[in-house]
C-alpha distance (Angstrom), angle and dihedral (degrees) to the residues before:
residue distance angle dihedral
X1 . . .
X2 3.44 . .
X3 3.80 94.0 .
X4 3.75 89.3 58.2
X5 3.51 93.6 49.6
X6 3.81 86.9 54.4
X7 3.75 87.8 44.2
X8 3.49 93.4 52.0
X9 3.74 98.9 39.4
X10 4.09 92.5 50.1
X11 4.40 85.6 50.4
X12 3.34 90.2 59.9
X13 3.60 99.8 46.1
X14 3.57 86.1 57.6
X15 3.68 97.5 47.6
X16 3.55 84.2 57.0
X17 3.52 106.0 53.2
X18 3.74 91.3 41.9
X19 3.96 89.6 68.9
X20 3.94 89.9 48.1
X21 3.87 94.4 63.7
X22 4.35 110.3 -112.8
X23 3.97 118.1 166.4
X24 3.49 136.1 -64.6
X25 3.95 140.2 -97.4
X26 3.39 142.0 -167.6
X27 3.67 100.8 -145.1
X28 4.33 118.2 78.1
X29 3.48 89.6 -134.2
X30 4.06 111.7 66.9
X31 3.72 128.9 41.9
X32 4.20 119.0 -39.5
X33 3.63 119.0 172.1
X34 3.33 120.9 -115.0
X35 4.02 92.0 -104.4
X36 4.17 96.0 134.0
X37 3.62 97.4 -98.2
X38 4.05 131.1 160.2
X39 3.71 131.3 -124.7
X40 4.01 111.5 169.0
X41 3.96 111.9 179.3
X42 4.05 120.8 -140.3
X43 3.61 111.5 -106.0
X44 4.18 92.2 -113.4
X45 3.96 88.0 61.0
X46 3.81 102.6 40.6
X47 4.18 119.3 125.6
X48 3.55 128.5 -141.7
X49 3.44 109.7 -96.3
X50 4.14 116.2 -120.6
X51 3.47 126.0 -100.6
X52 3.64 110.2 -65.7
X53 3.61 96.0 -151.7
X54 3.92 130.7 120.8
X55 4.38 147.7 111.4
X56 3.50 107.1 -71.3
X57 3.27 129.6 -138.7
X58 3.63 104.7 -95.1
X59 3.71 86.7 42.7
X60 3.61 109.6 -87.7
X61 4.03 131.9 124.6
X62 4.13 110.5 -120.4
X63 3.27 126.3 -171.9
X64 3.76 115.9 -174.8
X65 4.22 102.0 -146.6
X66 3.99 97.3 -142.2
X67 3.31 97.3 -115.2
X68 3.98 122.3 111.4
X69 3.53 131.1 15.8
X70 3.89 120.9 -50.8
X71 3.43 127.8 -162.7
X72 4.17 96.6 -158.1
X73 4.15 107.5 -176.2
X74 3.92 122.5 -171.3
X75 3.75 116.1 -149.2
X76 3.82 147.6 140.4
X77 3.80 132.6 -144.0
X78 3.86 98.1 -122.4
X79 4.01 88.8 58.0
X80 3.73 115.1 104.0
X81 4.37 83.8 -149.2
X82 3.03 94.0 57.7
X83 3.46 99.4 48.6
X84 3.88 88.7 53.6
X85 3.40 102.5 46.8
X86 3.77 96.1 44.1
X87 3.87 98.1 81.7
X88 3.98 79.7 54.3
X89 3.77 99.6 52.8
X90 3.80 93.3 44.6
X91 4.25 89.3 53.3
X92 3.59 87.5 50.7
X93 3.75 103.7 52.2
X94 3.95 81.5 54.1
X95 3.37 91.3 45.6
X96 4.06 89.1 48.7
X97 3.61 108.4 40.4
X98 3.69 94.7 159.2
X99 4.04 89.9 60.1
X100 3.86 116.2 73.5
X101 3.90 118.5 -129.1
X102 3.24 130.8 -145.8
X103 4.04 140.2 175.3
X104 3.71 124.4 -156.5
X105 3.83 111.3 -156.7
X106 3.83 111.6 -144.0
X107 4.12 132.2 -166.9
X108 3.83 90.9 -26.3
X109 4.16 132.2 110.9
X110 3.65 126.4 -104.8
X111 3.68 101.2 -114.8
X112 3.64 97.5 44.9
X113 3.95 80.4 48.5
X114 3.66 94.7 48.8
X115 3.77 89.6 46.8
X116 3.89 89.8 57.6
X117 3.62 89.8 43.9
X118 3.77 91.8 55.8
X119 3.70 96.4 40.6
X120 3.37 96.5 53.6
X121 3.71 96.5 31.3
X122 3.69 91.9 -143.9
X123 4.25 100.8 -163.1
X124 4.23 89.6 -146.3
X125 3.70 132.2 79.7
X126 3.70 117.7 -101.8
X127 3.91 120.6 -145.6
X128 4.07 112.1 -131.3
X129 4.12 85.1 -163.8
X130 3.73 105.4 89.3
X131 4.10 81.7 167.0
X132 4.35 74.1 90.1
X133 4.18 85.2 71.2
X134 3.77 89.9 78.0
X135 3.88 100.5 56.6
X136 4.08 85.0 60.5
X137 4.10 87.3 58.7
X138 3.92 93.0 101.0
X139 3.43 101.7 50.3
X140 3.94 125.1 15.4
X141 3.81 104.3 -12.3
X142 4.17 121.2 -169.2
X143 4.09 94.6 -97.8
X144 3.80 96.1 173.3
X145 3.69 141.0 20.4
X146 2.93 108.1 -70.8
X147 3.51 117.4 21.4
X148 4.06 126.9 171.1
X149 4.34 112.1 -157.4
X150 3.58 113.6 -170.7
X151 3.80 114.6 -142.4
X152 3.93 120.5 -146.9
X153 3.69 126.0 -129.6
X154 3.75 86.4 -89.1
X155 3.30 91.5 54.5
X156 3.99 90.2 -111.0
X157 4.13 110.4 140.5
X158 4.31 103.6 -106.4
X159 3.72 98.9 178.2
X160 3.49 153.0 -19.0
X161 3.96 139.3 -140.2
X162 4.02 104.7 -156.0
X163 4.13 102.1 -157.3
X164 3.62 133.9 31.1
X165 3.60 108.7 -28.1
X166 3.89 118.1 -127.7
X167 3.97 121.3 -150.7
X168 3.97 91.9 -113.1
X169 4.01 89.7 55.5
X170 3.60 101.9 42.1
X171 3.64 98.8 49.4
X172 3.58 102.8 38.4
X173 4.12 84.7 59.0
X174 4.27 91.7 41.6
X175 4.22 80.6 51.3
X176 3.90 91.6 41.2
X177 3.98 90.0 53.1
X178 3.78 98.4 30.7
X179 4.26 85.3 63.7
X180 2.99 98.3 55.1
C-alpha cells in the first residue's frame, strides 16, 4: 500500500512538472516536455497496455476490452493544452470511428472537469482514476500534461505524442498502427 502511494505520489509529480516546461530527453522513459513530440514503438518491443478500467466522468464504469486501437489522452481542465487540443481530439474520434477514445482525467476537480467535458463536448468517456497512470510506467508512461498513447490492436501501447496533439501527428500514428 505504501508502494502505491509512492507510486502514485511520484506520477503526479511528474504530470506536474511536465505542464511547467523542464528539459528534454531522448529516452521514453524519464522526463520529456510536453513539446508535441512522437515516439512509436516496433511491434517486437510493445507492452501490454494497463487496465483500462475506471468511473467515468458522468458516472459510469468503462472498461476498454483490449482489443482495437485506442487513442487514450491524459489531460486536465486548468491546462491551456488541453484546452487547445481538445476541439482536435473530439474531430478525430468522429473522424475515426473504428478507434476507441478515451480521456484520463488527472489532479483536477469534477466540476471544472465536467465543465470541460461539456464545453468541448468531447463524444468519449473520460476516466476520473488517474491511479491508471502507473500501469503505463514500463513502457510509454504520461510524462507531461497532456499526453496522447496510442494503443495497438492488441491492446499493447505503440506510441505516444507528449504535448498537445496536432491533427497531422495524431492521425498519421492512428494510420501507422491501424495498418498494421
Amino acid at each position: 500500500m505504501l508502494r502505491r502511494a509512492f507510486l502514485i505520489s511520484l506520477s503526479a509529480a511528474l504530470l506536474l512538472t511536465g505542464c511547467s516546461g523542464g528539459g528534454n530527453s531522448t529516452n521514453p522513459q524519464s522526463f520529456v516536455s510536453g513539446n508535441g513530440s512522437v515516439t512509436f514503438i516496433e511491434k517486437s518491443k510493445r507492452e501490454s497496455a494497463p487496465a483500462l478500467s475506471a468511473m467515468t466522468l458522468t458516472g459510469v464504469k468503462y472498461s476498454y476490452a483490449g482489443k482495437g486501437v485506442a487513442v487514450v489522452n491524459v489531460w486536465a481542465s486548468w491546462c491551456a493544452p488541453c484546452r487547445a487540443e481538445a476541439p482536435t481530439l473530439a474531430a478525430l474520434s468522429k473522424k475515426y470511428p473504428e478507434v476507441s477514445f478515451i480521456g484520463i482525467l488527472t489532479r483536477d476537480n469534477p466540476a471544472s472537469a465536467e465543465a470541460f467535458n461539456r464545453k468541448f463536448a468531447l463524444p468519449y468517456p473520460t476516466l476520473i482514476d488517474d491511479s491508471v497512470l502507473i500501469g503505463f510506467r514500463n513502457s510509454l508512461p504520461a510524462n507531461a500534461i497532456p499526453s496522447t498513447v496510442v494503443l495497438d490492436k492488441n491492446g499493447k501501447v505503440a506510441g505516444r505524442i507528449s504535448g498537445a496533439i496536432t491533427v497531422a501527428t495524431l492521425s498519421s500514428l492512428i494510420e501507422k498502427v491501424s495498418a498494421e
